[in-house]
N, C-alpha and C positions, 0 to 999 in steps of 0.2 A: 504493500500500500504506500501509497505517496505521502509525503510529508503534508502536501496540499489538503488529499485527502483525509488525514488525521488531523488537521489544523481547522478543517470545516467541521470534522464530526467534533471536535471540541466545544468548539464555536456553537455548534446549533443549540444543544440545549438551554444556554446561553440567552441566545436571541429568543426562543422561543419559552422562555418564564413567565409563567401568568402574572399578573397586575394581584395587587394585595386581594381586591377583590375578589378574584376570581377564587384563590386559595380556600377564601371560609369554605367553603362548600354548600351544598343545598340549603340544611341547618342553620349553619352561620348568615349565610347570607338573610336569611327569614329574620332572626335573632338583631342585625344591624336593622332591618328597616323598619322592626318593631319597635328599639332603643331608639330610632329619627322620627318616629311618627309620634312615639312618647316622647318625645324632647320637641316638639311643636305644636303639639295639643297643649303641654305643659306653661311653654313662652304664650300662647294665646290666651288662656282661660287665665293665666295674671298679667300679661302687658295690656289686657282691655281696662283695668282699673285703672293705670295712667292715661289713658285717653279721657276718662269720664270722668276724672278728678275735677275739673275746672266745673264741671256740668253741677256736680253734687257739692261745690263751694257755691254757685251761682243760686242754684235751684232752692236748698237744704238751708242755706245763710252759712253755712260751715266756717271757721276761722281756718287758716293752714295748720296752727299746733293741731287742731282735730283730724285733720285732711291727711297729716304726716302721719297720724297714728292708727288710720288706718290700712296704709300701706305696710308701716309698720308688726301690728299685729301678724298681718300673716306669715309675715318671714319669720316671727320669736316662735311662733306655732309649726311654723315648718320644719324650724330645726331640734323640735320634741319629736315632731310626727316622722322626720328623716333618720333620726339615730333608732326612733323603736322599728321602723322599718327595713331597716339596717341589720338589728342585731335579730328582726324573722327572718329575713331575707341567709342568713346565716345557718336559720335552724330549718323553716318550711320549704325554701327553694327561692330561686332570685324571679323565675318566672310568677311562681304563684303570688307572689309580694305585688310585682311587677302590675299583675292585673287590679288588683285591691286596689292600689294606691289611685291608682286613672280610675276607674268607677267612685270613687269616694270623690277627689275633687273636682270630678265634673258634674257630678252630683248637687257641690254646693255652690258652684260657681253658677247653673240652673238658680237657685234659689234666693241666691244674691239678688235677680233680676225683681221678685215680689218685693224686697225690703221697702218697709213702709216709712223710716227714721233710722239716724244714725248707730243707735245702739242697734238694731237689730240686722245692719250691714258687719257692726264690730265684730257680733256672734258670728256669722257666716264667715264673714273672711278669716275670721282664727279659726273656723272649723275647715276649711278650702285649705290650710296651709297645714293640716293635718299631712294630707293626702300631698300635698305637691310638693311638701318637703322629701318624701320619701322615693319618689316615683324617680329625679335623678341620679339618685347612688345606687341604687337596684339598678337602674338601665347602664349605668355606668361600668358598676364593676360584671354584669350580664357579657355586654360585650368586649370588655376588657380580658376575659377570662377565654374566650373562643378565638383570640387573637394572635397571632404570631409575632414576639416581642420586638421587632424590628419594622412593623407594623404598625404597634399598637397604638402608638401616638398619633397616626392618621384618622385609625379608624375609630379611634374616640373621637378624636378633635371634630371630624367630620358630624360622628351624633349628634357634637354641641352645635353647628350648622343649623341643624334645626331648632334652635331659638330664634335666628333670625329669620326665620320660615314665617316659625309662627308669628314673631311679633308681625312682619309685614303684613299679615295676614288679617290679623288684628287693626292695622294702621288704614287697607283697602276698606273694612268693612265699617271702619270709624268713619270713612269719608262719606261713604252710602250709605248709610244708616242716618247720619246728621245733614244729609241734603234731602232726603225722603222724607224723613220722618221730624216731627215735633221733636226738641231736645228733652223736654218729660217722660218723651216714650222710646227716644233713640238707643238713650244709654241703658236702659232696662233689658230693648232687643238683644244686644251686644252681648248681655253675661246668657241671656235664652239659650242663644246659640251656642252656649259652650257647655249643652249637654251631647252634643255630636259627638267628642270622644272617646265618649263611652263604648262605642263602637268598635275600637281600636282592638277592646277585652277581646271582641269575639277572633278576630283572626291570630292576636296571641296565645290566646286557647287551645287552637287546634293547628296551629305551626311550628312554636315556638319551643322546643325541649331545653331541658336541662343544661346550662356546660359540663362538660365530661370531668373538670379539675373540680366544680362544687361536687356534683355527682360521688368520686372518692375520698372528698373529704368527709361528706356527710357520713359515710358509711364507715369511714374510720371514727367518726367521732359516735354514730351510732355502737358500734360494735365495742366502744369504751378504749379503742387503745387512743384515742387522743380527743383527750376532754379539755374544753377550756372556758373560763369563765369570761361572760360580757366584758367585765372591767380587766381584761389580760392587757388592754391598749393602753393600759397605764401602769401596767408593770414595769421595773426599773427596767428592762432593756428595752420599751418602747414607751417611754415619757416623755422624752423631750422632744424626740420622732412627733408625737401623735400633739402635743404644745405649739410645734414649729409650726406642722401641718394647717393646726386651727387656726394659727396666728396668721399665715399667710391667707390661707380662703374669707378670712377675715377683712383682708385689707383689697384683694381684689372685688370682692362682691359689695364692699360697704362703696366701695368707688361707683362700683357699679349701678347700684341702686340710690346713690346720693342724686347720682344725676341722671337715671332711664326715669326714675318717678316720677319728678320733679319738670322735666326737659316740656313734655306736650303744655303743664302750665304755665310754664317761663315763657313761650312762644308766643302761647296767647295773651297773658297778661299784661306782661313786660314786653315783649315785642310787636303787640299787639296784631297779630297775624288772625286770618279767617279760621277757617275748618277746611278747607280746600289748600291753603297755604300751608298750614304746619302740617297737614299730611304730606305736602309735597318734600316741606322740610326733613320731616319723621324717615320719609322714603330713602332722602339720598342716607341718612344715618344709616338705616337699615341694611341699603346695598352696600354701605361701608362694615357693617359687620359682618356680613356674609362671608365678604374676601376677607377679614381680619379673622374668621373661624378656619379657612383654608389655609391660608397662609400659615397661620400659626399649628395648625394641626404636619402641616409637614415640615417644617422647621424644628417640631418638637422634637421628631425621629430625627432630622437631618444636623441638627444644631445639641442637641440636648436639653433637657424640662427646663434646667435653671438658666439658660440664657435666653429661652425663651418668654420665659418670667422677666428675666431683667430688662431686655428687650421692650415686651409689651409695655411693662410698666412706664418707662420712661416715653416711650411714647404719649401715653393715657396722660400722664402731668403732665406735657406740651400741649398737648391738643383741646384739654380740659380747660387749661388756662388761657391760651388764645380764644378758642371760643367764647368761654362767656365774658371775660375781663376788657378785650379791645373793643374801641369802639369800631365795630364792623357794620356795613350796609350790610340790608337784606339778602343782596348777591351775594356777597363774600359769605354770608353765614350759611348759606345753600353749600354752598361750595366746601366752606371747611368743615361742614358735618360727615364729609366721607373720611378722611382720617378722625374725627369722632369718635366716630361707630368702628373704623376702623379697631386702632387700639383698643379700646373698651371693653371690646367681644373677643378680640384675637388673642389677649390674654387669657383666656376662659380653654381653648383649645387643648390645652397638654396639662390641663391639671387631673381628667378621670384618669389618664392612664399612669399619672405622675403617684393619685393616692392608693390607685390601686396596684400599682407595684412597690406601696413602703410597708404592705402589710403580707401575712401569712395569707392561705385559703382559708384555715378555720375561723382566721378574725378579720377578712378581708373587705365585707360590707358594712360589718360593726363598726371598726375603724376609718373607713372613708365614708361612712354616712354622717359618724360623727365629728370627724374635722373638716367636711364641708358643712356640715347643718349649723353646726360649731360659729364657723365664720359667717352662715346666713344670718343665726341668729344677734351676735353682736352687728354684724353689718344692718341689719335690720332697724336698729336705731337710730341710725343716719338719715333717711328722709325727716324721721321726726324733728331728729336736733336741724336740720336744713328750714323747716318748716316753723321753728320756735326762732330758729337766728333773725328767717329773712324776713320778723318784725322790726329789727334796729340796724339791718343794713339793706341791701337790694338781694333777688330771692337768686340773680346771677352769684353774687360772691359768694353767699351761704351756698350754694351746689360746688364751687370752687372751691371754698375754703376746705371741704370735708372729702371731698372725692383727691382734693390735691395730698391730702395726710394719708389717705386708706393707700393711692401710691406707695406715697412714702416708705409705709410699713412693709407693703410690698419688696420695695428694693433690698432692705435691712435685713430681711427672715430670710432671703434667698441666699443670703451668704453664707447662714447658716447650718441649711439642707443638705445631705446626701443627692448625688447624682445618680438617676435609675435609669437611663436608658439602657434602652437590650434588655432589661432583667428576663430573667425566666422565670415563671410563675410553678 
């Protein structure tokens, strides 16, 4: 045989390697677009509350301290309802978790729509973030787990893609909804509609199996040779691991939510834009996070989690702070909401697969439920405090002041962390 000849047949296998995709297999593949459909039902049935926030200051007489708490509420709720369904997700299965969680809050997010007065939207939104806290650490480490470690950081990253799905989603039906309909009855339709995911359950049901690494775990820990306790993620050799963790998802999402809550009533209020404007606004943000979920999702594999982290971050301060602090036309502000949403979101990319490879398989939903729920829930008190500041300043710097520090935190804790790319699960 010719040198040629063996130099091709080297070559071929080569050239002809499937695409990440292609590798999950039937299972897998099913598994991903259950984790993306739950990660866009999930960004819709709560980016509809920032739309409608201005509606239910207008309508209700609401002050913003009231307005910020209840955005609030559901994230302190989501990261009770995301750790307990973490550590079932651990015992029951990640699928069967998986389904609970999306029938529960689409459930209330339906019900949100009747609220007749403010307490009675409080109760529904902490009972909604039951459920929606849970739904992404179950879908995270689900498909974290059926993934090939070289992978792994696309194909989370990619999951998280679907927030910006759903919010746009959310952003088109805000627009039609409040040029059709009276704003009494617009924002009501808006949470109606977000009993549609309950749908999702049925084809997870009947597609969706087990991963084959919980699958052996469960049955070693059933069988008794490896038993461990909920609170093992704060055993001395995983404390300051599972500290670091919370502290970082803390500063990314408190960033995050200072200013996705806050942003559709800053438009209107302070910029004083239509419903047809600040959708258009919302929109480029949007197609700015979309690319910032991709990008960041293959950079996490190509670059590794923690520069990806440092990265995002420092982006997120720049972009945060030019946007709301200069004094910008309407043009300009269209325009600089793609790096917005850009960094914002693109940070978000490489953290499922970052927490799901700092833990074991028997404690692997336990521990990245709770150091993301962890960081929702302190993050979760950033609209509020945004909402009590932008009494004695303007409601621009109060989103700047707080989304600039959750940064911050961000840059500080990465230096901190372990490096897991590649890991093997």
């Amino acid at each position: 045989m010719t040198p040629l000849r063996n130099a091709e047949q080297v070559a071929l296998p080569t050239a002809r390697r499937p695409s990440w995709y292609a590798e999950l297999g039937p299972a897998g593949k099913r598994a991903f677009k259950a984790s993306f459909a739950g990660w866009v039902t999930d960004a819709f049935d709560f980016m509809v509350f920032s739309f409608v926030l201005a509606s239910l200051i207008d309508l209700w007489g609401l002050d913003r301290g009231k307005a910020g708490l209840l955005g609030t509420v559901t994230l302190i709720f989501s990261s009770i309802g995301g750790w307990i369904a973490g550590m079932l997700a651990d015992r029951c299965g990640r699928v069967k978790v998986l389904q609970w969680t999306i029938l529960w809050f689409s459930c209330c997010t339906l019900a949100i729509g009747f609220a007749q007065n403010f307490e009675q939207i409080l109760v529904l939104r902490a009972l909604q973030g039951l459920g929606f806290g849970g739904e992404w650490a179950v879908g995270a480490v689900l498909i974290g787990e059926i993934i090939a470690p070289r992978h792994r950081g696309k194909a989370v990253g990619l999951v998280q893609s679907g927030w910006a799905v759903g919010w746009g989603a959310a952003a088109i039906l805000y627009s039609i909804a409040y040029s059709v309909l009276p704003e009494s009855l617009a924002w009501r339709s808006l949470f109606w509609v977000g009993i549609l995911p309950a749908l999702l359950v049925l084809y997870i049901r009947r597609h969706v199996p087990e991963p084959e690494v919980f699958t052996q775990a469960d049955a070693a820990r059933k069988g008794g040779t490896k038993r461990s306790s909920v609170w093992a993620i704060f055993s001395r050799s995983l404390l300051r691991r599972t500290l670091l963790a919370a502290l970082l998802c803390t500063g990314i999402q408190g960033g995050f939510y200072a200013m996705s809550t806050w942003l559709p009533a800053f438009l209107k209020i302070e910029r004083h834009l239509s419903v047809l404007n600040t959708g258009a606004y919302l929109f480029v943000i949007i197609v700015g996070s979309f690319c910032g979920y991709v990008v960041g999702a293959y950079l996490s594999d190509y670059w590794g989690r923690r520069r990806n982290f440092a990265l995002f971050s420092m982006l997120s301060l720049v972009s945060v702070y030019l946007y709301l602090t200069l004094p910008l036309s309407n043009a300009q502000m269209l325009w600089l909401g793609f790096p917005l949403g850009f960094s914002s979101c693109g940070i978000f990319s490489g953290v499922g697969a970052y927490l799901t490879e700092l833990y074991p398989s028997e404690l692997r939903a336990n521990g990245q439920s709770f150091t993301y729920n962890f960081g929702r829930g302190i993050g979760a008190l950033f609209p509020s405090l945004v909402g009590m500041l932008s009494h004695s300043t303007t409601l621009a710097m109060a989103i700047a002041i707080f989304s600039g520090a959750a940064y911050g935190v961000v840059l500080l804790t990465v230096l901190l962390l372990p490096e897991t790319k590649g890991k093997s699960l």
